[in-house]
The first five atom37 places (N, CA, C, CB, O) and aatype in JSON, in Angstrom:
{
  "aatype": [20, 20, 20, 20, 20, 20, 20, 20, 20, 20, 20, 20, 20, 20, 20, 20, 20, 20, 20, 20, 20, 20, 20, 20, 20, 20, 20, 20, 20, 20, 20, 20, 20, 20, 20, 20, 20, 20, 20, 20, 20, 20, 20, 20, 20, 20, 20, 20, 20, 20, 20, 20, 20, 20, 20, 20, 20, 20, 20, 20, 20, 20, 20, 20, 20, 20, 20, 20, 20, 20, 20, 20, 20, 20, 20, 20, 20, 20],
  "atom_mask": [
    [1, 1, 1, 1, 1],
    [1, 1, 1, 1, 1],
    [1, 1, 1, 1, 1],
    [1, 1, 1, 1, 1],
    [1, 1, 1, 1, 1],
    [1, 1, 1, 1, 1],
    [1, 1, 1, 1, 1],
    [1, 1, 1, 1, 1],
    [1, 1, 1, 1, 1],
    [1, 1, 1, 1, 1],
    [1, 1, 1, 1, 1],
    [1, 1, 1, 1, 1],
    [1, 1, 1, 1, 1],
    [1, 1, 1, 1, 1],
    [1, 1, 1, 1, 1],
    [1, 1, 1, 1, 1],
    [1, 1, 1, 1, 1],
    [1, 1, 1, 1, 1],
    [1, 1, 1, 1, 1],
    [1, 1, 1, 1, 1],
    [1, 1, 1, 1, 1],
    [1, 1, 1, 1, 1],
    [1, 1, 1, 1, 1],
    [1, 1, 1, 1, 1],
    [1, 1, 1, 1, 1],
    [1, 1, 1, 1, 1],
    [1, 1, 1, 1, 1],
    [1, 1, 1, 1, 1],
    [1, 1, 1, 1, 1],
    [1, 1, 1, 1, 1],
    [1, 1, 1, 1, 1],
    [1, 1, 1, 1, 1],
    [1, 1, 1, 1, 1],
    [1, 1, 1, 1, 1],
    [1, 1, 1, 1, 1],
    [1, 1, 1, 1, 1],
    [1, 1, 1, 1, 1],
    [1, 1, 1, 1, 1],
    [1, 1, 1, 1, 1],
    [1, 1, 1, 1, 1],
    [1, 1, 1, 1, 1],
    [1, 1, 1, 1, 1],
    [1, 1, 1, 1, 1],
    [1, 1, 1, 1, 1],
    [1, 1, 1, 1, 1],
    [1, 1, 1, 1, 1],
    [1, 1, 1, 1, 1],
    [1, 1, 1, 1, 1],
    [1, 1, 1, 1, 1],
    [1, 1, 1, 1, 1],
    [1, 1, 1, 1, 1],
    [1, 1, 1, 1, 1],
    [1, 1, 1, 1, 1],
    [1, 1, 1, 1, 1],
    [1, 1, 1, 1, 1],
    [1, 1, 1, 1, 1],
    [1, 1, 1, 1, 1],
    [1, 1, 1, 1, 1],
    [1, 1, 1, 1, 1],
    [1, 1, 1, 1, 1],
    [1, 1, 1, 1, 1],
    [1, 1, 1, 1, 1],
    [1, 1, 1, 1, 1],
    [1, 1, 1, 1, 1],
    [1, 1, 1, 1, 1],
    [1, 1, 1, 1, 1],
    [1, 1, 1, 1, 1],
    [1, 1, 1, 1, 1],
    [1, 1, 1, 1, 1],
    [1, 1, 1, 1, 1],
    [1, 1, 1, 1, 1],
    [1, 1, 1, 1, 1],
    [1, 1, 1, 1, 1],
    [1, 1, 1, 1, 1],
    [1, 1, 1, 1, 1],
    [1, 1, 1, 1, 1],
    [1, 1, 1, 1, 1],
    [1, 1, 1, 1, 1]
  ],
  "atom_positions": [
    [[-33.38, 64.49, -43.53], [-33.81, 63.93, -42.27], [-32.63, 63.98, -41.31], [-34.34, 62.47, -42.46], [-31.59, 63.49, -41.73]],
    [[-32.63, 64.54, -39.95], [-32.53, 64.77, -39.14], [-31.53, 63.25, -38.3], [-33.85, 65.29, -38.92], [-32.04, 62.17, -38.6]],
    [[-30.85, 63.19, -37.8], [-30.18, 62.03, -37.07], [-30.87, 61.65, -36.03], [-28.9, 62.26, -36.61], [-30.98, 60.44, -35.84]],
    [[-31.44, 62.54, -35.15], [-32.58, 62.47, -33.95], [-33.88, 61.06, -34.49], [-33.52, 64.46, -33.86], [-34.3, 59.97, -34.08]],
    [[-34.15, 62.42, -36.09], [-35.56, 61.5, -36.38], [-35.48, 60.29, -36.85], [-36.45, 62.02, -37.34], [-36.34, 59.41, -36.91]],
    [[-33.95, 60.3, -37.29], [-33.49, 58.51, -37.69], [-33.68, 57.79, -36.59], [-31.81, 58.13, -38.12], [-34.3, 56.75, -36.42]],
    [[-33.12, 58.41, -35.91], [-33.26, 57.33, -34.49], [-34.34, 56.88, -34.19], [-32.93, 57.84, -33.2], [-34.5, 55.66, -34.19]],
    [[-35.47, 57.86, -33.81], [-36.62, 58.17, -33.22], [-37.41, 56.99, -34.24], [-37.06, 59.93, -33.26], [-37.88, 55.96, -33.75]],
    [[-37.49, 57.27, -35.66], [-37.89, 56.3, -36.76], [-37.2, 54.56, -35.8], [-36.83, 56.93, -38.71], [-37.66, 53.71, -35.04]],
    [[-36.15, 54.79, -36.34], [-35.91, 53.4, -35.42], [-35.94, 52.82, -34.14], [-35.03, 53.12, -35.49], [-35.96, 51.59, -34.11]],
    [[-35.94, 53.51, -32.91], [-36.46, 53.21, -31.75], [-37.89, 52.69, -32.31], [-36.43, 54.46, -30.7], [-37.91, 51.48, -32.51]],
    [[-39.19, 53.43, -32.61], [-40.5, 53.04, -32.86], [-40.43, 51.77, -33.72], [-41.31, 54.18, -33.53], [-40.97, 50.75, -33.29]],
    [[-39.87, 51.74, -34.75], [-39.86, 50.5, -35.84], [-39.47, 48.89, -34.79], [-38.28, 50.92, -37.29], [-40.11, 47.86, -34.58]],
    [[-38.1, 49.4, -34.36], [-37.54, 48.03, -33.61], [-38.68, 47.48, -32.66], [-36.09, 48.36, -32.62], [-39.22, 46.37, -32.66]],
    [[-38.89, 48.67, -31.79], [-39.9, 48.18, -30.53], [-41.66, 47.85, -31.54], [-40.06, 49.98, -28.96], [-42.25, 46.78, -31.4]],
    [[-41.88, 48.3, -31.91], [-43.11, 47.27, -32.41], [-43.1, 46.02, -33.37], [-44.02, 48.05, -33.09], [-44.02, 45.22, -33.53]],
    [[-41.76, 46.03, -34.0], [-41.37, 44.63, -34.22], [-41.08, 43.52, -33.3], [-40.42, 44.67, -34.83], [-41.39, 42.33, -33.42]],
    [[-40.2, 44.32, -32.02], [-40.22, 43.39, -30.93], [-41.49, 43.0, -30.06], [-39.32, 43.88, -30.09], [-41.58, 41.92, -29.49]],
    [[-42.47, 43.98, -30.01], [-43.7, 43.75, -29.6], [-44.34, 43.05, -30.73], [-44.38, 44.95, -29.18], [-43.83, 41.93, -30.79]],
    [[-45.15, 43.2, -31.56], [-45.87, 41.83, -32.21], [-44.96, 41.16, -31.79], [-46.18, 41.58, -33.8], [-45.34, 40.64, -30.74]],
    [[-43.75, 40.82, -32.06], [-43.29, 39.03, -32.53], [-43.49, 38.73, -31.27], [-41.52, 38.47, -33.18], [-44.48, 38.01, -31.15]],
    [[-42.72, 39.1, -29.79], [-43.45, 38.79, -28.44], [-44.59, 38.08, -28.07], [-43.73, 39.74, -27.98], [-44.7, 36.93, -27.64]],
    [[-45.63, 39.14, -28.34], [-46.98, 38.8, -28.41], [-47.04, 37.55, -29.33], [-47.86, 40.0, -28.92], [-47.68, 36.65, -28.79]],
    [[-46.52, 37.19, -30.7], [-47.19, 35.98, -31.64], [-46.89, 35.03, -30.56], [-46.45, 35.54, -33.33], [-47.65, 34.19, -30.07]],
    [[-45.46, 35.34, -30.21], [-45.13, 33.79, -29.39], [-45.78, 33.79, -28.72], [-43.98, 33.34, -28.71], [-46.56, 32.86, -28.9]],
    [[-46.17, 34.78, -27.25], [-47.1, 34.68, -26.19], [-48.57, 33.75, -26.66], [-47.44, 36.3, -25.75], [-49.15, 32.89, -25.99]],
    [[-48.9, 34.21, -27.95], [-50.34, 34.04, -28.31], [-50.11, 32.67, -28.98], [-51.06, 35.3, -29.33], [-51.21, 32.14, -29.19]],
    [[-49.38, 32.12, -29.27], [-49.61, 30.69, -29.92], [-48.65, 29.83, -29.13], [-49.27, 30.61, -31.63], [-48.57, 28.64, -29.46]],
    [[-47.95, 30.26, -28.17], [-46.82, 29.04, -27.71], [-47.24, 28.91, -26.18], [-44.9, 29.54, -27.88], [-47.37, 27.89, -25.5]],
    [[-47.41, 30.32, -25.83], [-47.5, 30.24, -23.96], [-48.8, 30.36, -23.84], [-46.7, 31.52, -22.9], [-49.11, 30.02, -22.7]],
    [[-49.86, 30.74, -24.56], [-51.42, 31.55, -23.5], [-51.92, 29.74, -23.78], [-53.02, 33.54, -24.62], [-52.04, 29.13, -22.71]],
    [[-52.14, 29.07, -24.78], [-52.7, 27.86, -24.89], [-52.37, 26.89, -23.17], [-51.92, 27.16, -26.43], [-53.1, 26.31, -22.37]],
    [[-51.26, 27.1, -23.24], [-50.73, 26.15, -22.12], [-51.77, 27.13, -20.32], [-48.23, 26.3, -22.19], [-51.8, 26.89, -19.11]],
    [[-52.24, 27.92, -20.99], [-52.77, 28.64, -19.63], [-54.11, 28.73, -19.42], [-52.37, 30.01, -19.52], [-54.62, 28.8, -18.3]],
    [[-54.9, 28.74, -20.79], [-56.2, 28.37, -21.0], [-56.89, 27.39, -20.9], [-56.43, 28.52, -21.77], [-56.51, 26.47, -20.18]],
    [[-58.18, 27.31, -21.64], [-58.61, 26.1, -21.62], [-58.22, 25.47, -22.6], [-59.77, 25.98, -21.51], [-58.59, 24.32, -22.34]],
    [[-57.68, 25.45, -23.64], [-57.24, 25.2, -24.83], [-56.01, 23.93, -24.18], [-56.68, 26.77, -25.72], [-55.31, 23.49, -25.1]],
    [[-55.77, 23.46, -23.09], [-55.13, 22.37, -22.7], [-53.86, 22.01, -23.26], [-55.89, 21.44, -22.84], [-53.39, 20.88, -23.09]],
    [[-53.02, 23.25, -24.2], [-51.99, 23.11, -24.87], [-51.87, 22.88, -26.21], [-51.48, 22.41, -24.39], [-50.75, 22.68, -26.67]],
    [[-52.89, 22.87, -26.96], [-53.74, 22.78, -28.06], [-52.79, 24.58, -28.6], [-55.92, 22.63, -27.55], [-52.3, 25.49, -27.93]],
    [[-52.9, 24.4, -29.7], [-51.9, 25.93, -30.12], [-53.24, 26.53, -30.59], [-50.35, 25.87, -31.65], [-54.12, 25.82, -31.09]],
    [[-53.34, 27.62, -30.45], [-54.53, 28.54, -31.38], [-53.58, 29.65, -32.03], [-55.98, 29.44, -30.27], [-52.51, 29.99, -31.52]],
    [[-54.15, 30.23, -33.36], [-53.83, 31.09, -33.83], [-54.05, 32.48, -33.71], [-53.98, 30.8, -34.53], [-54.88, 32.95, -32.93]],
    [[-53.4, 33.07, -34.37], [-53.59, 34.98, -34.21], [-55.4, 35.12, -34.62], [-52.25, 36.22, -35.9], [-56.09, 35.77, -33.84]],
    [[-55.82, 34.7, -35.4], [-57.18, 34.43, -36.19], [-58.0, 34.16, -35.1], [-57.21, 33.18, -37.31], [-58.85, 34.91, -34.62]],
    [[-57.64, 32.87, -34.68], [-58.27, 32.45, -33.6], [-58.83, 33.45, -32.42], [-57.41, 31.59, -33.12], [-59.98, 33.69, -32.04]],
    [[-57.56, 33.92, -32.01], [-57.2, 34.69, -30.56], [-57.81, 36.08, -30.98], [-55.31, 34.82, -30.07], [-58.09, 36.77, -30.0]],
    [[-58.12, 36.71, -32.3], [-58.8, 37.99, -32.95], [-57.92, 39.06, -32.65], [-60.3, 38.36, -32.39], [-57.55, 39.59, -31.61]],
    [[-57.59, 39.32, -34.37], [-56.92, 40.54, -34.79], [-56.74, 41.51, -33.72], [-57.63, 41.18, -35.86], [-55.63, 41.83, -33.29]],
    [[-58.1, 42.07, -33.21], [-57.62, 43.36, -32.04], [-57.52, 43.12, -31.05], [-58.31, 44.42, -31.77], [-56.89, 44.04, -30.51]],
    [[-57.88, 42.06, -30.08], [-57.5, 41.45, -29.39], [-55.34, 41.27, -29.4], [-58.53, 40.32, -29.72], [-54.5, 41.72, -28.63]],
    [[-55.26, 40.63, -30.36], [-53.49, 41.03, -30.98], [-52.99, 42.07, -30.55], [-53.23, 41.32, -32.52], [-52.14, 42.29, -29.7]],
    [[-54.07, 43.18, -31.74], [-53.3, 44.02, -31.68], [-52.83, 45.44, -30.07], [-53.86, 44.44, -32.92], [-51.87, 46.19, -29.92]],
    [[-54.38, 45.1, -29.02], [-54.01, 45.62, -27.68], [-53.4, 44.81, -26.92], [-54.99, 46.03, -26.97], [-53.17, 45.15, -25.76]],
    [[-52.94, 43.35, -27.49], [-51.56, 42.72, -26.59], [-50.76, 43.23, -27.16], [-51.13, 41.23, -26.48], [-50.52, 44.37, -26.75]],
    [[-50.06, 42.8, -28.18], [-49.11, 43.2, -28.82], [-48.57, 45.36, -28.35], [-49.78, 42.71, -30.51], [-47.58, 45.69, -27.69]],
    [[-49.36, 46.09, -28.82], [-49.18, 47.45, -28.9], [-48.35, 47.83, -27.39], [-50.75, 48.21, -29.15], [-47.18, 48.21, -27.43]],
    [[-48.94, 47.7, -26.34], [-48.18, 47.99, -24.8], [-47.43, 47.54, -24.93], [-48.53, 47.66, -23.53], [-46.57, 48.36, -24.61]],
    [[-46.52, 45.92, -25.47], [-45.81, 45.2, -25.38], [-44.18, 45.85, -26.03], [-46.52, 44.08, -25.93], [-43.01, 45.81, -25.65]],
    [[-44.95, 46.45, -27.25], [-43.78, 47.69, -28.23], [-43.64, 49.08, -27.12], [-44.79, 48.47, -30.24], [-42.49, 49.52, -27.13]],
    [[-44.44, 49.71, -26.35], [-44.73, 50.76, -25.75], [-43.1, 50.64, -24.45], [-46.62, 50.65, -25.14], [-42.17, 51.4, -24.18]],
    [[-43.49, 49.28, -23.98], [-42.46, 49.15, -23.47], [-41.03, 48.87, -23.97], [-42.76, 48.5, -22.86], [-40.11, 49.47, -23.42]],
    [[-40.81, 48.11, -24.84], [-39.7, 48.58, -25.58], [-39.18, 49.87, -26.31], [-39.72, 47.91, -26.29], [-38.04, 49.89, -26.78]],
    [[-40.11, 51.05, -26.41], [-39.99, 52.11, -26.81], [-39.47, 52.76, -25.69], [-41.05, 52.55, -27.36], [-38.54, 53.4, -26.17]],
    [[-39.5, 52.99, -24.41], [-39.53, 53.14, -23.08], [-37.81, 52.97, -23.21], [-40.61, 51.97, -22.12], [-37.0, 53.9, -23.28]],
    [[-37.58, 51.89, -23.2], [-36.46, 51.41, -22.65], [-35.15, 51.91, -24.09], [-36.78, 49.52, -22.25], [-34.12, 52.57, -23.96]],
    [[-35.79, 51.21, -25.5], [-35.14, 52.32, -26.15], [-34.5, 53.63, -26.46], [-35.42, 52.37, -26.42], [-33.38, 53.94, -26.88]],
    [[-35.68, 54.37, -26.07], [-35.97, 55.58, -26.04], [-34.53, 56.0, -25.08], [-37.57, 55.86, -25.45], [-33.59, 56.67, -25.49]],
    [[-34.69, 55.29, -23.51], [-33.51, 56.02, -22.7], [-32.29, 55.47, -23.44], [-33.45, 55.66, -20.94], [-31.69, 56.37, -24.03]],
    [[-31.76, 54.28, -23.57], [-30.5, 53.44, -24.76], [-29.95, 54.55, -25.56], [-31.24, 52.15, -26.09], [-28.84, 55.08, -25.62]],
    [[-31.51, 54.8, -26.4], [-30.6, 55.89, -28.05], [-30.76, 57.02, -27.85], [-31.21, 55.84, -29.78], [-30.67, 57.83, -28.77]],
    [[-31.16, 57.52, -26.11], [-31.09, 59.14, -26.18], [-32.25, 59.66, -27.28], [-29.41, 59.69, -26.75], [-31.67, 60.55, -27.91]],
    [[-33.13, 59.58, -27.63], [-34.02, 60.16, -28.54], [-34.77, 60.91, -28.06], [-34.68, 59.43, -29.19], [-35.21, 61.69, -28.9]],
    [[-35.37, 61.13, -26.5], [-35.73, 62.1, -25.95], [-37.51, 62.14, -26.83], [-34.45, 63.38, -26.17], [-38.12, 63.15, -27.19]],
    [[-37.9, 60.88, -26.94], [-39.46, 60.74, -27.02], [-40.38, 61.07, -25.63], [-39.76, 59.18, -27.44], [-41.4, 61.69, -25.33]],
    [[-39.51, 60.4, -25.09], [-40.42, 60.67, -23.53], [-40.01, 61.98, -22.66], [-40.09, 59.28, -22.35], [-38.85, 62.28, -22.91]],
    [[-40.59, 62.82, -21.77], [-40.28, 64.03, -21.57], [-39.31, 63.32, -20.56], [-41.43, 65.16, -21.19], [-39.58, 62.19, -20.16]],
    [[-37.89, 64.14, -20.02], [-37.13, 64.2, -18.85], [-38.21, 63.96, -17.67], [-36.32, 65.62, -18.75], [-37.85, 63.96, -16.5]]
  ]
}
């Protein structure tokens, strides 16, 4: 394996780790306080898996973004 694809492997890995965990907090610490849920915490369960998972996913997209220029990996075209 390639040093590029190490990278590339880790740019993607970091940024969708940083996206879910983002999103958990968003989804159980901040959206309650914005809803009707009156500050009441709801869960990932609650809030529904894919629902999660199209918050969460853009949330990594953008950290891939910003990665991507950081480690030089050249995912995104010039």
């Amino acid at each position: 394996m390639s040093a590029l694809t190490f990278r590339r492997l880790l740019v993607w890995g970091v940024s969708m780790a940083l996206g879910f965990a983002i999103a958990a907090v968003f989804v159980t610490a901040i959206l309650p306080w914005m809803g009707p849920h009156n500050g009441h915490a709801i869960s990932i369960p609650v809030y529904g898996y894919q629902y999660f998972f199209w918050t969460a996913f853009p949330i990594g997209l953008i950290f891939v973004t910003w990665l991507d220029y950081f480690m030089d990996t050249r995912i995104l075209p010039d």
